[in-house]
C-alpha positions, 0 to 999 in steps of 0.5 A: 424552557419552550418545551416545559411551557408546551407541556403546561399548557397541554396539562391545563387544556386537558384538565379544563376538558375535563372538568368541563365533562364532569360539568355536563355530568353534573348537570345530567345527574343534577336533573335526576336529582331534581326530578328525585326531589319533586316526587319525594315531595308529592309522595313522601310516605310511599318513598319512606316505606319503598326505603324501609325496603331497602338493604342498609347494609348492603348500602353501607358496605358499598359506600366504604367500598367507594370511599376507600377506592376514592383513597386508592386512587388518589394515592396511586396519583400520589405515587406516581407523582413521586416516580414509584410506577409499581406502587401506583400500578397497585393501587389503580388496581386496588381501585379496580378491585374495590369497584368490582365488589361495588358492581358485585354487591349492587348485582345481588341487591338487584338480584334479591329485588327482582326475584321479590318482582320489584322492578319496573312493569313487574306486576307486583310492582304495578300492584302498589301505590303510584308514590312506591312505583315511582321510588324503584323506577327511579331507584333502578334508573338511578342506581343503574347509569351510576353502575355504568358509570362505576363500570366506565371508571374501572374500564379506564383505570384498567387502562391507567395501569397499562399505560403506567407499566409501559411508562406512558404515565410517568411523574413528568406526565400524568395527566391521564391518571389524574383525569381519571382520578377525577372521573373515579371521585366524581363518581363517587360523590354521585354516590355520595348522594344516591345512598341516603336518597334510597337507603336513609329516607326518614 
């Protein structure tokens, strides 16, 4: 009884610490955000036309790539709830995979702009309206710490799996799993907000 009471409040410590990090993510996305929303106010023309520019498909694809990771994941936590260890190994690495296209996709998009020369300080780039320069800095800086953040997630899911497989990760103790669970939607969400800020601007 003692030990199950042990394990419960370290269960809840851990899940506490991690909403708190989700917290402070939140208020660092949260100003970029804002500072998104008060430029897009003084230039709502020049954001309008620097989206027109942006590739919607690639955009939509990747964010039913992320919602359906956001699936895998969470069935992974169901599975391993129920003490299925190799389910939930398939499906953290599903998970993993889905953000791999994710990184890959947003790779060639990148590609395609740079090789356009819009990214920041480029000349072309320089050459347009301060309100368009301001959009891809932002598109870049935005898009950029969400992808390290996609990059981040699936080095820690990559973990996930191992611990599953040598049983560090069972039904009595998840806590690992589900933490990175919550990073990985977290994530996602960002996400969420980040695809119609540069894709569906009207």
């Amino acid at each position: 009884m003692e030990i199950e009471r042990e394990q419960q409040i370290d269960y809840t410590g851990k899940k506490i610490g991690m909403w708190f990090f989700l917290f402070t993510e939140l208020l660092f996305f949260g100003g970029m955000f804002l500072l998104y929303s008060v430029y897009r106010y003084r230039f709502p023309k020049e954001f309008h036309e620097g989206a027109m520019g942006e590739n919607l498909l690639i955009g939509s694809i990747n964010t039913a790539v992320l919602l359906t990771s956001s699936l895998s994941i969470a069935m992974s936590i169901s599975a391993i709830k129920k003490g299925n260890k190799n389910l939930s190994s398939l499906l953290q690495v599903v998970t993993i995979l889905l953000g791999i296209v994710f990184l890959i996709d947003k790779y060639f998009e990148w590609m395609e702009k740079i090789s356009q020369g819009i990214y920041p300080n480029s000349p072309i780039l320089l050459q347009h309206r301060d309100g368009e320069i301001l959009f891809f800095s932002l598109y870049y800086v935005m898009t950029g710490i969400h992808g390290l953040h996609v990059l981040i997630g699936i080095v820690a899911i990559s973990f996930m799996v191992a611990f599953t497989q040598r049983e560090v990760i069972t039904k009595e103790n998840f806590s690992k799993l589900e933490n990175s669970g919550l990073y990985w939607h977290f994530v996602d969400i960002v996400w969420i907000y980040l695809f119609p800020l540069f894709y569906l601007i009207t």
